[in-house]
Each structure stands twice: as C-alpha cells, then as structure tokens.
C-alpha positions as CSV (number, residue, x, y, z in Angstrom):
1,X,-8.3,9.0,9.4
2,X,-10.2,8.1,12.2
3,X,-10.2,5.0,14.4
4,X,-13.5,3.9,12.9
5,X,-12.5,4.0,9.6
6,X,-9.4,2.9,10.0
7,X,-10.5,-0.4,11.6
8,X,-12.8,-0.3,8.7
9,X,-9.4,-0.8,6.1
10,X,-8.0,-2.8,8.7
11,X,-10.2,-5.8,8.5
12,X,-10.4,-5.6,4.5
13,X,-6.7,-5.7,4.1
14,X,-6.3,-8.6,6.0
15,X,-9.1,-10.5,4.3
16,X,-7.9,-10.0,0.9
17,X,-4.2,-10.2,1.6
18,X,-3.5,-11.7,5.3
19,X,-1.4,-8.6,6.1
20,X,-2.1,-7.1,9.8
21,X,-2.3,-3.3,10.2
22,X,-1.5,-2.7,13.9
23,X,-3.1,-0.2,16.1
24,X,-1.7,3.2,15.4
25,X,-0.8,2.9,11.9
26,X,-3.7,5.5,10.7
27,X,-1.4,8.1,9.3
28,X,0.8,5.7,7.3
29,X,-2.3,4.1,5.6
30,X,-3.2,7.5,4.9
31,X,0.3,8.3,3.4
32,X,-0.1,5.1,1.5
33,X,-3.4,5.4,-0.3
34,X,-3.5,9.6,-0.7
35,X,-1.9,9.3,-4.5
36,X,-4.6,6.7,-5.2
37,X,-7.4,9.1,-3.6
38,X,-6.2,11.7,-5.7
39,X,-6.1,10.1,-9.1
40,X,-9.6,8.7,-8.4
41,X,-10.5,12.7,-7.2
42,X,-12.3,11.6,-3.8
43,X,-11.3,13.7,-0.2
44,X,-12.6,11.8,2.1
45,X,-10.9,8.3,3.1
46,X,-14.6,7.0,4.0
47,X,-15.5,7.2,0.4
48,X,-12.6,5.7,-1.0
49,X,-13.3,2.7,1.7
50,X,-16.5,2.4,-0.1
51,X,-15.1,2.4,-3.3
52,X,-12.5,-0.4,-2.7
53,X,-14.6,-3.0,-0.7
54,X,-17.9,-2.4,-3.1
55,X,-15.0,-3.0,-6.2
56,X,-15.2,-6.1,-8.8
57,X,-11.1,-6.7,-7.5
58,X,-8.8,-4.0,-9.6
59,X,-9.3,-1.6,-6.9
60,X,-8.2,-3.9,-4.3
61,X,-5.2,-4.7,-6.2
62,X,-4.3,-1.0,-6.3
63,X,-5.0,-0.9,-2.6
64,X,-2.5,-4.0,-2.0
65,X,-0.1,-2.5,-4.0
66,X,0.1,0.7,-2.2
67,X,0.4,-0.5,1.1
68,X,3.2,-3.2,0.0
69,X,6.7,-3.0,1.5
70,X,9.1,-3.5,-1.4
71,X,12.6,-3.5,0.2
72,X,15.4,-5.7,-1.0
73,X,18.7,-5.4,-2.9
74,X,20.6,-8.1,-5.2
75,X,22.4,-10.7,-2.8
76,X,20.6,-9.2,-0.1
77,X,21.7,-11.8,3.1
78,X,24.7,-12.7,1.3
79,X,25.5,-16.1,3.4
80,X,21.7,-17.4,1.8
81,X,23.2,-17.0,-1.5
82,X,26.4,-19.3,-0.5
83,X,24.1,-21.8,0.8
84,X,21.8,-21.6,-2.1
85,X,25.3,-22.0,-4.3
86,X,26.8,-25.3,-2.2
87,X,23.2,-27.0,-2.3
88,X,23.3,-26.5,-6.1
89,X,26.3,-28.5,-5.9
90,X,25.5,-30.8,-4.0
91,X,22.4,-31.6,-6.0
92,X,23.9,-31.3,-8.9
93,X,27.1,-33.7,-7.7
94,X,24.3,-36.3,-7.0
95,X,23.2,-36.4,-10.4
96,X,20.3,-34.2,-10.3
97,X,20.3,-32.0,-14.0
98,X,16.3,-30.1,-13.7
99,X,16.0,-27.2,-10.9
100,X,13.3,-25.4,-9.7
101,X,13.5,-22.5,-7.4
102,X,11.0,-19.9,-6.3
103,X,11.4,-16.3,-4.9
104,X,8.0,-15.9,-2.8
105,X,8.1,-12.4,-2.4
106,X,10.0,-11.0,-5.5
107,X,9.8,-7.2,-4.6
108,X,11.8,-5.4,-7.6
109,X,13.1,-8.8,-8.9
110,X,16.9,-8.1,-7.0
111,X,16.1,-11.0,-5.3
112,X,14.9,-13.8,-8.0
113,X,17.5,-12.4,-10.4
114,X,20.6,-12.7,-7.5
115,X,19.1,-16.6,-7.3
116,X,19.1,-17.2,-11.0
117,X,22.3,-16.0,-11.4
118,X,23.9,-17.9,-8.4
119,X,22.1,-21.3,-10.0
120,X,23.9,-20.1,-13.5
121,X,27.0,-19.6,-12.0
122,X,26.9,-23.0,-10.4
123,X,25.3,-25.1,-13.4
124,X,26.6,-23.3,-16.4
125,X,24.3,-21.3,-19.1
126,X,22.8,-24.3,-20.7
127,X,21.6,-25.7,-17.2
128,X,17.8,-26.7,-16.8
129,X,17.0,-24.0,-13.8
130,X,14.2,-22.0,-14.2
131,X,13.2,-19.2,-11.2
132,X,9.1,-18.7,-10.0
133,X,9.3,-15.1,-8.5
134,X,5.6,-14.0,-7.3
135,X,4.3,-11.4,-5.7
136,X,1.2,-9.6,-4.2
137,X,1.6,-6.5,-6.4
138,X,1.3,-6.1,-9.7
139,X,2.8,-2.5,-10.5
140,X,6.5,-4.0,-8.8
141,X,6.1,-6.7,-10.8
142,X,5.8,-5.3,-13.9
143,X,9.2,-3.3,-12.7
144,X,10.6,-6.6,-12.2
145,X,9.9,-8.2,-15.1
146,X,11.9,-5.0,-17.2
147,X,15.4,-5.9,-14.8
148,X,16.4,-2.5,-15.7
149,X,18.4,-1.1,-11.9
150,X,20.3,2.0,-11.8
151,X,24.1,2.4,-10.9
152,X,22.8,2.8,-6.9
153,X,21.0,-0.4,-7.1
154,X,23.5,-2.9,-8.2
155,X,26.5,-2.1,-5.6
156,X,26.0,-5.9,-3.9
157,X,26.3,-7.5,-7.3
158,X,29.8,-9.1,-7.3
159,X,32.1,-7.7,-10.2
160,X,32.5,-10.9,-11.8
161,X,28.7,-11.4,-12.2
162,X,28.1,-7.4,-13.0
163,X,30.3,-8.3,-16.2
164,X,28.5,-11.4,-17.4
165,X,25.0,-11.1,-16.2
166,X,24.3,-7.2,-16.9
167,X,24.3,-5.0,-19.8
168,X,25.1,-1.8,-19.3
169,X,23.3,1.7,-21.4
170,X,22.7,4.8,-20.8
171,X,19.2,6.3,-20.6
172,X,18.3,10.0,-20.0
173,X,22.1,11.1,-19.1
174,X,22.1,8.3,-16.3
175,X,23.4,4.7,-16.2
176,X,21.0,1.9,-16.7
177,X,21.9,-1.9,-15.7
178,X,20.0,-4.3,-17.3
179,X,20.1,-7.8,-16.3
180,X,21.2,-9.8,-19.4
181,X,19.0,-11.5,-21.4
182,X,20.0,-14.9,-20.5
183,X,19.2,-14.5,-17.2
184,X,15.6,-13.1,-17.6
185,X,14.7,-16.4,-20.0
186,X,14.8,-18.4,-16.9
187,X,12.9,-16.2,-14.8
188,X,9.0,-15.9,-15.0
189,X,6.7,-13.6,-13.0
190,X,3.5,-14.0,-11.6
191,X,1.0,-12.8,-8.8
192,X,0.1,-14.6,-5.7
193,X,-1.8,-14.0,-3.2
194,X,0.6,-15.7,-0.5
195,X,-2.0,-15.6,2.2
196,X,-4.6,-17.8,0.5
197,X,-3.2,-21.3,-0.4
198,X,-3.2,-23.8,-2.2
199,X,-1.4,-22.0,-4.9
200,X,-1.6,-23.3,-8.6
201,X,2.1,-24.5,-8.4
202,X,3.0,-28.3,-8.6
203,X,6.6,-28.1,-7.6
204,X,8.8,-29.5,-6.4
205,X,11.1,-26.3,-5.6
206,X,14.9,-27.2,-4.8
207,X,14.9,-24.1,-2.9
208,X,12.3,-21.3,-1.9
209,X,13.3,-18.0,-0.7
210,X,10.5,-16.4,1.5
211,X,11.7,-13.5,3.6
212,X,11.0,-10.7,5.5
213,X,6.8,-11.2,4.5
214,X,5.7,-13.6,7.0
215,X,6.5,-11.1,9.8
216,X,3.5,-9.4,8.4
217,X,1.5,-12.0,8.9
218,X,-0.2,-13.4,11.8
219,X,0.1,-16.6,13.3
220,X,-2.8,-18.6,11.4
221,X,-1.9,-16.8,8.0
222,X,1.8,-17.7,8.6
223,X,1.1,-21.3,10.0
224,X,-0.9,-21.7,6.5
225,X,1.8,-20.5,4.0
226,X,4.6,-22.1,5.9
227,X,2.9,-25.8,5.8
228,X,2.1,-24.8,1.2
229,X,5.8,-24.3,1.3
230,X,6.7,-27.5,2.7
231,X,4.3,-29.6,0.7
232,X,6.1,-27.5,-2.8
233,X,10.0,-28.3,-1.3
234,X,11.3,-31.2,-3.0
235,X,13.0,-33.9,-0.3
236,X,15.4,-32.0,0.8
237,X,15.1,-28.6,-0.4
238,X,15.7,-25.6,1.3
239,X,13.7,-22.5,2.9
240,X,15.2,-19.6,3.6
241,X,13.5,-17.3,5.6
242,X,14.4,-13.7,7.3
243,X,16.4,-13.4,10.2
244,X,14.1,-11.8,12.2
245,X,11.8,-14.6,11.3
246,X,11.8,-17.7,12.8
247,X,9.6,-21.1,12.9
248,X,8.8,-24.2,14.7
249,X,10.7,-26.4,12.8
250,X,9.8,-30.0,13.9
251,X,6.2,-28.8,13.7
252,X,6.2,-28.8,10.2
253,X,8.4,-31.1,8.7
254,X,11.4,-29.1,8.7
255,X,14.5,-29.3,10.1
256,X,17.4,-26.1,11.1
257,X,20.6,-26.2,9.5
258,X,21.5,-22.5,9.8
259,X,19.8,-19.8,11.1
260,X,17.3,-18.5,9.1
261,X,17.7,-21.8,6.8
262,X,15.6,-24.7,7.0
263,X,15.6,-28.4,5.5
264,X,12.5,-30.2,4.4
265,X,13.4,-33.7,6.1
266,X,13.0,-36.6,3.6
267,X,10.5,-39.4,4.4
268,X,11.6,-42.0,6.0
C-alpha cells in the first residue's frame, strides 16, 4: 500500500470511527482488509478505498470491523472485578435495589458477561441488574451475543462461578462453555459508535467499564467520550478504565480512588 493511499484510509477511519492509524502501519491495514478485498474480488487497495468511502455505510462497517482489536478474557484485571463486587455492596447496603452497568467496548462479550456475573453473585438471581455491552463491530457482537467460549477461553473464570453460570456441551468432538441462560437475560447488545456522542442512552450507569479503547483515540475524541461517560455515571458510580490509560480527573468531574478507577464526585 502506498503512502498516498494509505493516508487516504487513514483519514476515513478516523472520521467514521475516531480511531488513529499511526504513520507506518500500511502493512497491517493491508493484512486487515485483504480477506474483505478478496470476497469483494478487487486487487488493488485503491479500488477498494473507492468502494468504501463512495458506500451507503455497510461497507464501512465491514471496514471498522476488520481493523478492530478484540482482545480481552473473562475477569480480565481481576482487582476491577473486586471493586466492581464491594461497590455493589455498598450500593446495595444503602438501600439501592435497580442497577445499571455498561461494558463500553464489549469485544467477545468475556468482559460484560464477567460483570453480570460478579453483580449476580453479589445481588442474588432475582436482583434488578441489567448489563449495556456495545461495541463498534457488529460481526464480534453477534459472537457475543451466542456466549458460546471454548475450554481455552474460560481459564480466568473462577470454579465456583464456572459451575453456576456456564453450561457445559460438546460440539464437533470439542468442549463448548456456554454462559447460562440466566446470565445472558440480563445482558443486551448493541452497536455504538463510541467516538460520536451523545449516545441514545439515558443512564444512569452504577458502573462503566471502558478499557483499553481510548488509547486508540486521540486527545479530542477521548476528551469527548470521557465527558458522555460522566454525564451517564450515576452520583457516585464508577469508571474503570485501562491501566495504561489514564485521565485528568479533576478536569472532568471525577475523582481517583485506585488506579485505573475513577469516582464521578456527587454535587455538592
């Protein structure tokens, strides 16, 4: 691909999705889109850039999906998950019986289903909690809404909830893990663009996981999602973030409690 062109994608990609493609990334973009170019039979990457950014929108939602990151595992930042489980608690101590919580960037679903199950381990089965998990792209979210994980995908699931939350079967001589039926009624999907707020939402969200996406981002895009976030946190709730991410809290109506954990500061 050369530079040219590859400016060319650059620019669309972060117009339709906020996502920044640095300098010397040609050959993974071409990695990325080559099965796409090949199903649609064009060779050359110029045409294919004319066929995306003259498209009505599906093609740009195949593009988006092939250059997605979808990396994540259930319980994945384990200390998150023991916050998420003592602010439960707390809320729950203080009288508070409806939750709300949203997975931002739901990937394969480990992550939304890990919260979800944490909530109904806290709350009991017949708790009001009900998980938002969105995402940009709409092929792993149509994995995620199955919940079907093979025996290599559930290793950070804790034994206890492996027995009660999972349903083991066996599917072309290998072992399939299928989150349990109880867990995936509290759990709806849907796509969002997290680079272009507002989002249709009302909120408020308890909690809002959101990591590892924003490091894609740049500074405006980020600045824009993180103050959507804080205007869907209920007083009080919770961000959790990557570790490799960090923000200005004070900025923005947050306040650090741990790293990588943030508290939206109730009005005073």
């Amino acid at each position: 691909m050369d530079s040219a062109t590859f400016d060319k994608f650059r620019r669309f990609i972060y117009e339709q999705s906020g996502i920044t493609l640095r300098p010397g990334k040609e050959a993974l973009l071409s990695s990325r889109i080559s099965s796409r170019m090949r199903s649609l039979s064009l060779e050359d990457v110029r045409k294919y850039y004319d066929r995306v950014s003259n498209d009505d929108g599906q093609e740009v939602i195949y593009l988006l999906d092939a250059i997605s990151t979808n990396v994540t595992s259930f319980f994945r930042e384990g200390e998150h998950f023991e916050v998420l489980d003592q602010h439960l608690g707390s809320l729950h101590k203080s009288g508070k019986r409806k939750f709300r919580l949203w997975s931002a960037a739901c990937s394969s679903g480990e992550e939304p289903y890990s919260m979800t199950m944490t909530a109904v381990q806290k709350l009991g089965d017949g708790a009001d909690c009900r998980t938002l998990a969105t995402d940009i792209s709409t092929r792993i979210l149509a994995e995620a809404k199955r919940g079907d994980y093979d025996e290599g995908r559930i290793m950070g699931v804790p034994r206890a909830f492996l027995a009660k939350f999972f349903e083991k079967r066996s599917e072309a001589e290998r072992s399939l893990y299928s989150v349990s039926r109880s867990v995936r009624d509290k759990v709806s999907f849907s796509r969002i663009n997290l680079s272009k707020p507002p989002f249709p939402m009302k909120g408020p969200f308890d909690a809002i996981f959101c990591r590892n996406v924003m490091i894609y981002f740049d500074p405006e895009v980020r600045g824009r999602l993180i103050r959507e976030m804080v205007r869907l946190l209920a007083p009080d709730g919770l961000l959790f973030v990557g570790h490799s991410e960090t923000l200005t809290p004070a900025t923005c109506g947050l306040k650090s409690i741990l790293p990588s954990v943030y508290r939206r500061e109730s009005p005073t």
